[in-house]
KOLSESE-34517 format. One line per 5 residues: number of its first residue (from 0); their letters; for each residue x, y, z of N, C-alpha, C, CB. Coordinates in steps of 0.05 Angstrom, whole numbers, plus 32768, in hexadecimal, padded with zeros to 4 digits. Glycine has a CB too. Example, Ala and Ser with C-alpha at 12.3 -4.5 7.8 and 13.67 -1.06 7.14 Angstrom:
REM KOLSESE-34517
0	AS	8108/7F8E/809C/80F6/7FA6/809C/8108/7FBE/809C/80E2/7FA7/80B5 | 8101/7FD3/808E/8111/7FEB/808F/8102/8001/809D/811A/7FF4/8072
//
This chain:
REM KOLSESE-34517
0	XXXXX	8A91/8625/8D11/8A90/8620/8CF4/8AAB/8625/8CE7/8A79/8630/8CE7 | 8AB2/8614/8CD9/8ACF/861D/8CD1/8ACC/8625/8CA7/8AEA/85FA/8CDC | 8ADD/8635/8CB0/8AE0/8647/8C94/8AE9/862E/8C7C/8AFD/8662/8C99 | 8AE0/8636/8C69/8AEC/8624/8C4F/8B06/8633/8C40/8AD2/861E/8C36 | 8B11/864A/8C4E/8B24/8653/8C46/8B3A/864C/8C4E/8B23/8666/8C47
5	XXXXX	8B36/8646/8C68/8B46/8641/8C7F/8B4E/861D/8C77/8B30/8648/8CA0 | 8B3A/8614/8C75/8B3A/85F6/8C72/8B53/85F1/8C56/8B13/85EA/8C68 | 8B4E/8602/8C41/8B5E/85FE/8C25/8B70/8611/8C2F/8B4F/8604/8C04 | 8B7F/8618/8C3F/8B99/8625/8C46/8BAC/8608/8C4B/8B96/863C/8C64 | 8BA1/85FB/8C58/8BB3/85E5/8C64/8BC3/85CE/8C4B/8B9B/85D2/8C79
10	XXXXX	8BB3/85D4/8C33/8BB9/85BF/8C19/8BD5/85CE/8C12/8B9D/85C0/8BFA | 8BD3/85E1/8C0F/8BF4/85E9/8C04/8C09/85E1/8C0D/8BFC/8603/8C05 | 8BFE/85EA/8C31/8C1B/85DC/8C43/8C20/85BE/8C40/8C18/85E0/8C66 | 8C0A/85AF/8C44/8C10/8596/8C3A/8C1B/858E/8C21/8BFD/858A/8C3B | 8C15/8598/8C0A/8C27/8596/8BEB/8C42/8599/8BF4/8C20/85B1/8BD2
15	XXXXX	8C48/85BC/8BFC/8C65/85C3/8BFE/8C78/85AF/8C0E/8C66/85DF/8C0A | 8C67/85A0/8C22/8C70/858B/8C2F/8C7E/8575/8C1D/8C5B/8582/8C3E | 8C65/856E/8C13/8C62/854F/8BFF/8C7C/855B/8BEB/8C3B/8547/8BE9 | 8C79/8571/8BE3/8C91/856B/8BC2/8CAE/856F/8BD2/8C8F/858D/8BA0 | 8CAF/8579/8BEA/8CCA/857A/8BF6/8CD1/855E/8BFE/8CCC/858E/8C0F
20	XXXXX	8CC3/854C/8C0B/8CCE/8531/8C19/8CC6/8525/8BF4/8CB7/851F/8C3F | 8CC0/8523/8BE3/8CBF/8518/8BC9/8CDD/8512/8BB9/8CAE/852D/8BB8 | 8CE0/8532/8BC0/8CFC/8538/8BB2/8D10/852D/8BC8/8D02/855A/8BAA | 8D0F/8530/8BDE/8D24/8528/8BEE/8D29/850B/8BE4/8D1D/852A/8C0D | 8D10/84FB/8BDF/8D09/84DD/8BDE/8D19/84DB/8BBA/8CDD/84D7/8BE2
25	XXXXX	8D15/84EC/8BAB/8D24/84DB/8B96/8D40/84E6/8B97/8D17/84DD/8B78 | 8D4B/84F7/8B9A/8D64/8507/8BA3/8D76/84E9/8BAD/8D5C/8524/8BC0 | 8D6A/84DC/8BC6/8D74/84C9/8BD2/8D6C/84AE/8BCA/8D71/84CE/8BEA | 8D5F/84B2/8BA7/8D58/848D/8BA8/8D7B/8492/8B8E/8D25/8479/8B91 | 8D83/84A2/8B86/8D96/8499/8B73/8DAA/848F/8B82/8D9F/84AC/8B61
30	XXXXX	8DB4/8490/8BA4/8DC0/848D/8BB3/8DD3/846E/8BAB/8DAE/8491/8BC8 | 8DC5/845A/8BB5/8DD2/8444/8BA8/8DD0/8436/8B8B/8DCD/8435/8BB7 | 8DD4/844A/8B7B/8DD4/8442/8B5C/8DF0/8439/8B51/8DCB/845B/8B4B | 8E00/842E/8B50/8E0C/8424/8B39/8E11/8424/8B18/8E06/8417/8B3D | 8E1D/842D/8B0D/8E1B/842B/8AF3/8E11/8419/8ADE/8E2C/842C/8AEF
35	XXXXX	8E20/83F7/8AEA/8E0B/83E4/8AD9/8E05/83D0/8AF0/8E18/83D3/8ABB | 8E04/83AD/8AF0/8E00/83A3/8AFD/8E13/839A/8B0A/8DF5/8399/8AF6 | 8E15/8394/8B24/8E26/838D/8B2E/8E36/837B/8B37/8E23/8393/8B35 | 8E4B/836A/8B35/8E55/8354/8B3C/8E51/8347/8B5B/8E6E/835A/8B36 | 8E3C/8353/8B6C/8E3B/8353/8B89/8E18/8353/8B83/8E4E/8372/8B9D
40	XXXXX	8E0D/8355/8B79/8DF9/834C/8B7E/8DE7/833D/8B84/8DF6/834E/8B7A | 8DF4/831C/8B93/8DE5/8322/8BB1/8DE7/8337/8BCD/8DE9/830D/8BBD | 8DFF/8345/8BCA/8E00/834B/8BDE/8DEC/8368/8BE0/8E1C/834B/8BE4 | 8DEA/8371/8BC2/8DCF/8387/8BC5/8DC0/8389/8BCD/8DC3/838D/8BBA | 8DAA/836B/8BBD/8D8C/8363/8BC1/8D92/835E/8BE0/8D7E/8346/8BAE
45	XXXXX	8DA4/8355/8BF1/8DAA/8350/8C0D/8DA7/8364/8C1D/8DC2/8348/8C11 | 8DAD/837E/8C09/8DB7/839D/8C23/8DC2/839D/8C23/8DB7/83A6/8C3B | 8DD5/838E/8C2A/8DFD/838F/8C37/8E06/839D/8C1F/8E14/8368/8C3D | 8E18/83A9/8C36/8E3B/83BB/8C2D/8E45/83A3/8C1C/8E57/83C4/8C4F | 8E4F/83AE/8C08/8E60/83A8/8BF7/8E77/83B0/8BE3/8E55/83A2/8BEF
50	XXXXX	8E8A/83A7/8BD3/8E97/83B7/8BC9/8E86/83BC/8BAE/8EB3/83B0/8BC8 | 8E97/83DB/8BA6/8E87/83E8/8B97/8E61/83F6/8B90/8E8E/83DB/8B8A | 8E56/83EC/8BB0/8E42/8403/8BB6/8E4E/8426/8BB8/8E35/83FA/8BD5 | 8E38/842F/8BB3/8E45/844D/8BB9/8E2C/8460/8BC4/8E54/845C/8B99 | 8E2E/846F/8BCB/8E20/8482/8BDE/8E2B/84A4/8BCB/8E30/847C/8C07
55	XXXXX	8E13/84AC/8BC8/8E11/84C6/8BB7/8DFF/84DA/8BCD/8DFE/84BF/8B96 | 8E03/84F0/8BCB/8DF8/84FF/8BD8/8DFA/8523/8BCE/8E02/84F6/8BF3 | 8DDE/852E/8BCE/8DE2/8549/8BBC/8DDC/855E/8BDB/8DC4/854E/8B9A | 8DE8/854F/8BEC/8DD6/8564/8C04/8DE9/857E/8C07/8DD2/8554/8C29 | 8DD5/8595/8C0D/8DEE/85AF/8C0B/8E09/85A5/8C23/8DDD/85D5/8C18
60	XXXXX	8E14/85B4/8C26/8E32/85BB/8C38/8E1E/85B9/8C50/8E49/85DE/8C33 | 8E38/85A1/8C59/8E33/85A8/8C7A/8E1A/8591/8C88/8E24/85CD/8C7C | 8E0E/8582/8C6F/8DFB/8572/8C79/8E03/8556/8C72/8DE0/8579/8C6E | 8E00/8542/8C83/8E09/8529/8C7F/8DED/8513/8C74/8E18/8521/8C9D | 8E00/84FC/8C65/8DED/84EE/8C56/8DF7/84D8/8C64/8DEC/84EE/8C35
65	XXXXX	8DE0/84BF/8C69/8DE1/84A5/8C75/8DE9/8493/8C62/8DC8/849D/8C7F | 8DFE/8489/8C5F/8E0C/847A/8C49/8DFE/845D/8C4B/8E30/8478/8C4E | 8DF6/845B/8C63/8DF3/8444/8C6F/8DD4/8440/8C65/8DFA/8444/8C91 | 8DC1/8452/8C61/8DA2/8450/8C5C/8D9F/8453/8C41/8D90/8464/8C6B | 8DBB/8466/8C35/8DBA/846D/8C15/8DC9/846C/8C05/8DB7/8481/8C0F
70	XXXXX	8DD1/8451/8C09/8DEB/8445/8BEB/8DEE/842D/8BFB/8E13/845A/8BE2 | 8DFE/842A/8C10/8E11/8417/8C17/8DFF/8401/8C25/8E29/8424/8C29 | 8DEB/8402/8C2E/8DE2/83EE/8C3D/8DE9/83E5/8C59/8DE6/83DC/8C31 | 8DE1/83CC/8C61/8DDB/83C9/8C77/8E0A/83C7/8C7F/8DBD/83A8/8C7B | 8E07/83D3/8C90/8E28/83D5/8C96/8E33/83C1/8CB1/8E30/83F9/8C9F
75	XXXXX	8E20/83B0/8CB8/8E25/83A9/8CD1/8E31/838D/8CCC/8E0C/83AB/8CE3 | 8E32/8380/8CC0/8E35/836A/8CBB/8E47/835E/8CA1/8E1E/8364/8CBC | 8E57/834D/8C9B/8E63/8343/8C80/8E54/8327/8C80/8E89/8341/8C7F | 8E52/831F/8C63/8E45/8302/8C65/8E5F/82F4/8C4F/8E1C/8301/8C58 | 8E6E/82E1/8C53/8E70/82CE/8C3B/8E65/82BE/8C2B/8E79/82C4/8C3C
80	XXXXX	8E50/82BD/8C34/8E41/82AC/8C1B/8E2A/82B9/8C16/8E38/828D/8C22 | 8E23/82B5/8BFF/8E07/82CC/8BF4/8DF0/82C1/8C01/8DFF/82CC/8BCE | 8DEC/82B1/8C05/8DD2/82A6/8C1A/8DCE/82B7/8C2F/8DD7/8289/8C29 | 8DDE/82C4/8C3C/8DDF/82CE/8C51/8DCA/82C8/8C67/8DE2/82E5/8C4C | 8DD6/82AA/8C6C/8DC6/82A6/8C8C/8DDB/82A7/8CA3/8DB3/8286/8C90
85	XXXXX	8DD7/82AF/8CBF/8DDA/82BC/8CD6/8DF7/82A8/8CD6/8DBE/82BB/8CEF | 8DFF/8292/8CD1/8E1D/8280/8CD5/8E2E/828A/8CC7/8E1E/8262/8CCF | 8E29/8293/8CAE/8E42/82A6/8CA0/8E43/82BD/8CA0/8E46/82A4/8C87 | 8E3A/82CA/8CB2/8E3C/82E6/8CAC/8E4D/82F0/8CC7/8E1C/82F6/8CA8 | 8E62/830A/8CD1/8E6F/8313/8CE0/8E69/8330/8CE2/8E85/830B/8CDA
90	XXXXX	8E79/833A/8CFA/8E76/835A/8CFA/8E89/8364/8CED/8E77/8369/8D14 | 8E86/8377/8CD4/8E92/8387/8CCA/8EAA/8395/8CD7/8E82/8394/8CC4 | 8EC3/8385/8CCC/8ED6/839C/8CDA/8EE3/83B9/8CD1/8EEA/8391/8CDF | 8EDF/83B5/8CBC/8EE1/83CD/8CAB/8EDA/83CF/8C8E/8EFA/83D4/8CAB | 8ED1/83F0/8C88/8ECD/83F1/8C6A/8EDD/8401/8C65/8EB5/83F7/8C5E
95	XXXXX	8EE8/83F8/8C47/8EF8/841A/8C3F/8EE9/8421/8C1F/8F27/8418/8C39 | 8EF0/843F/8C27/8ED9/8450/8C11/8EEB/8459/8C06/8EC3/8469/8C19 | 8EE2/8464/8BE9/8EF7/8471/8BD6/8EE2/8482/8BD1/8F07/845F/8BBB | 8EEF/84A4/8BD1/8EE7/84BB/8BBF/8EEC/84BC/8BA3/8EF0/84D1/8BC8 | 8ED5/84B0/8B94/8EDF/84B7/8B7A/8ED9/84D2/8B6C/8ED8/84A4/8B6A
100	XXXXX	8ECE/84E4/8B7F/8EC0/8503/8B73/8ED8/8514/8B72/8EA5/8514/8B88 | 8ECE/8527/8B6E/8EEA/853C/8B68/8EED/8559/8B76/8EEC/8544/8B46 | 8ED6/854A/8B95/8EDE/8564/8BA9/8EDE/8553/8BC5/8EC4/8582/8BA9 | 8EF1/855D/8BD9/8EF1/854F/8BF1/8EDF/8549/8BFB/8EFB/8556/8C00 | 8ED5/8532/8C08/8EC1/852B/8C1C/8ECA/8522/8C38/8EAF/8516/8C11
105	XXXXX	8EBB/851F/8C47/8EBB/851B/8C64/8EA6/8503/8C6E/8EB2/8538/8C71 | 8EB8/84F1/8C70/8EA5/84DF/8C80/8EA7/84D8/8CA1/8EA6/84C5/8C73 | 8E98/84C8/8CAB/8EA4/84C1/8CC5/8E89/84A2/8CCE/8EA4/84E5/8CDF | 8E8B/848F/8CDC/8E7A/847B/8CE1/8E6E/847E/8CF9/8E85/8463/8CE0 | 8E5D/846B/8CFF/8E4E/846F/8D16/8E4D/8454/8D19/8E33/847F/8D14
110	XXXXX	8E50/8448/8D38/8E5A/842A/8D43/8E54/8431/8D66/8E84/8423/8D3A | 8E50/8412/8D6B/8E4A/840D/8D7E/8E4D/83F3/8D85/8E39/8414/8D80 | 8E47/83EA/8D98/8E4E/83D1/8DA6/8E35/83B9/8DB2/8E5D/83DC/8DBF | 8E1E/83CC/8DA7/8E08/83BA/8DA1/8DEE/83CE/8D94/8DFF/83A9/8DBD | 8DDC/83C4/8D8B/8DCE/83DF/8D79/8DBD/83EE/8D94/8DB3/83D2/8D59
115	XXXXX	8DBA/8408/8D88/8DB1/8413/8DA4/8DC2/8427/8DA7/8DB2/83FF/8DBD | 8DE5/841D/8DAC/8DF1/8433/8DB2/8E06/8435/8D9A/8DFD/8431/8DCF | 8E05/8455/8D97/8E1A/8454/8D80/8E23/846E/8D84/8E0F/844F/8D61 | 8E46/8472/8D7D/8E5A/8481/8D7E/8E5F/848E/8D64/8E6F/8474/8D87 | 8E67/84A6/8D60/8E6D/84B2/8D4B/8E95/84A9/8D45/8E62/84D5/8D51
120	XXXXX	8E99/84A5/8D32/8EB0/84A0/8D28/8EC0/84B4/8D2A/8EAF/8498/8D12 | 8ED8/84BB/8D1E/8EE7/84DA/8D25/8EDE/84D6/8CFC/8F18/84DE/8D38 | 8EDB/84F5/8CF8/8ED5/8505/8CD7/8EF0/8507/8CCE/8EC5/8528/8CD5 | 8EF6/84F0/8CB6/8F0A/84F7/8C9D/8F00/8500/8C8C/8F19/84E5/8C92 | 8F15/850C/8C82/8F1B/851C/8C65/8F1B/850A/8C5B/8F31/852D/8C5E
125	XXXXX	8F0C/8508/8C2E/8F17/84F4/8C22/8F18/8507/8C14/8F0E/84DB/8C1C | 8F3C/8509/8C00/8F3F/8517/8BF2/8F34/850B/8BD5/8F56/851E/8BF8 | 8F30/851C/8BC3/8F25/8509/8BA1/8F3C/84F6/8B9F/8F25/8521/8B7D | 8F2C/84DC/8B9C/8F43/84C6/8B8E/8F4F/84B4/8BA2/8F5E/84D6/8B80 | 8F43/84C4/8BBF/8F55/84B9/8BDB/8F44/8495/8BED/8F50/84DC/8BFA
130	XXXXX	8F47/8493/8BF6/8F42/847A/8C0A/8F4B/847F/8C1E/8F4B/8462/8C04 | 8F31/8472/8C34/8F39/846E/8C4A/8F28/8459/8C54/8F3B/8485/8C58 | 8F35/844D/8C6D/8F26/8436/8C78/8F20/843E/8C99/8F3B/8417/8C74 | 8EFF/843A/8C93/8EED/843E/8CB2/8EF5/8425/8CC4/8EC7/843D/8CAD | 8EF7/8428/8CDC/8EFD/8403/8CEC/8EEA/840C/8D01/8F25/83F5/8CFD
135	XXXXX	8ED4/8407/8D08/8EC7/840B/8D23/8ED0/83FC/8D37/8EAC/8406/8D22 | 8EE5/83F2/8D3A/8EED/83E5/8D4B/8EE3/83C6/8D56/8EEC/83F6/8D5A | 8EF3/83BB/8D68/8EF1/839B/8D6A/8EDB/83A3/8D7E/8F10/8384/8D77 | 8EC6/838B/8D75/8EAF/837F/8D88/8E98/8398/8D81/8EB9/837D/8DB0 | 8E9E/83AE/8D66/8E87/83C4/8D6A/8E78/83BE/8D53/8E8F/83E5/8D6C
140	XXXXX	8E55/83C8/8D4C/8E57/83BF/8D39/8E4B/83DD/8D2B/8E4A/83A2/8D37 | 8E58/83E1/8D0F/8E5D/83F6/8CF8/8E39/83FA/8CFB/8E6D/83E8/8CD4 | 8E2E/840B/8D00/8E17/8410/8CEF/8E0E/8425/8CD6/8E08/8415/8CFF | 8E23/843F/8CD6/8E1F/8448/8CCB/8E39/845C/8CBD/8E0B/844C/8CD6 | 8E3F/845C/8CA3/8E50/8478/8C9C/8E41/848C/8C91/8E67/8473/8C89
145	XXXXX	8E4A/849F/8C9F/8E42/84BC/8C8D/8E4F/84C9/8C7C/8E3E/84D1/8C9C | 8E48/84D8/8C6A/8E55/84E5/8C52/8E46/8507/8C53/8E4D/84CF/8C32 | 8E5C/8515/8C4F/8E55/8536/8C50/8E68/853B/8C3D/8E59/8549/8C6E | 8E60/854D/8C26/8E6B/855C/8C18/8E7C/856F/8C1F/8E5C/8564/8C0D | 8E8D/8577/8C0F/8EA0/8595/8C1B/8E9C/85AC/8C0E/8EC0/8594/8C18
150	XXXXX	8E93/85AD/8BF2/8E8C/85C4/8BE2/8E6B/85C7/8BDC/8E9E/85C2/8BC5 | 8E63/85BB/8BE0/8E3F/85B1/8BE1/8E33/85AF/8BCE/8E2C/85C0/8BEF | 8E4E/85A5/8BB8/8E47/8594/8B9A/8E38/8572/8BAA/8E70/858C/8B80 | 8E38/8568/8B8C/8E30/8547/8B99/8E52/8540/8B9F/8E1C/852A/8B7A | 8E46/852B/8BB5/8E56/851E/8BBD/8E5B/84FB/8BB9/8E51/8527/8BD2
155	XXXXX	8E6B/84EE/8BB4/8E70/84D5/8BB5/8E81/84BC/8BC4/8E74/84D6/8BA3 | 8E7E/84AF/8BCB/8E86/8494/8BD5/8E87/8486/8BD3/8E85/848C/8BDD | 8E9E/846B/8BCB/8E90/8450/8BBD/8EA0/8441/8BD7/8E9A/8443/8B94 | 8E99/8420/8BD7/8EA4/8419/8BEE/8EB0/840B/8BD7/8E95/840D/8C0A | 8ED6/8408/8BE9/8EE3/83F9/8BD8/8EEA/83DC/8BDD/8EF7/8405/8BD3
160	XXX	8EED/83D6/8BFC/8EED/83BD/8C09/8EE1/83BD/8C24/8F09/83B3/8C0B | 8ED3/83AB/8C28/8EC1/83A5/8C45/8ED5/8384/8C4A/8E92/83A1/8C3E | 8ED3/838A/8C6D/8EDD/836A/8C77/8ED7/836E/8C8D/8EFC/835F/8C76
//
């Protein structure tokens, strides 16, 4: 026979659960927000990397945010035409990001040579105000950049050119 004390023990852990993945969940929907609308919007409603997406992240020091799942979109691919069907589109050879926050961050990509397998990039420094450009190299394709804070304020990233 099981206790009804026992039974209503289990509701809390499940709450404390629910409001933690809640908050995680809106923490990470401001992720790809923008200020107003954007001059690239097909390439939003699309997913795709574009210039001027950006990737925000409040995670403490030391923990990395998926730029790629939370601002920037799908990273694998460039399309020229907003239709984006499978004849105009190519593998991404590089993106470059601009820190516009006002404490260093650390990014680095994740690439591979077909999906399935993927390599960690080497971790730059972006100083406030700085740029740099990711290249996963010829024939690989970009899936993902990461972003980690350095002081474990928020952190920021906007992409400034994809090709």
């Amino acid at each position: 026979m099981k206790s009804a004390r026992r039974e209503n023990a289990r509701w809390p852990v499940a709450g404390t659960w629910a409001v933690v993945l809640g908050l995680a969940a809106a923490g990470c929907s401001f992720a790809g927000r923008t200020g107003g609308p954007p001059d690239h919007a097909g390439d939003v409603a699309a997913g795709r990397v574009s210039a001027g997406r950006v990737c925000r992240s409040a995670l403490p020091r030391g923990m990395e945010l998926s730029c790629g799942t939370y601002g920037f979109g799908d990273l694998r691919y460039v399309c020229a035409d907003r239709r984006h069907d499978g004849a105009r589109c190519r593998r991404t050879s590089q993106v470059t990001v601009r820190n516009p926050g006002r404490a260093t961050v650390y990014v680095s990509y994740l690439a591979g040579p077909r999906p399935g397998v993927r390599e960690e990039g080497p971790r730059q420094a972006v100083e406030p105000g700085g740029e740099t450009t990711l290249r996963p190299g010829a024939g690989r394709l970009l899936f993902d950049i990461t972003l980690r804070g350095g002081n474990g304020g928020p952190s920021r990233l906007e992409v400034v050119r994809v090709r």
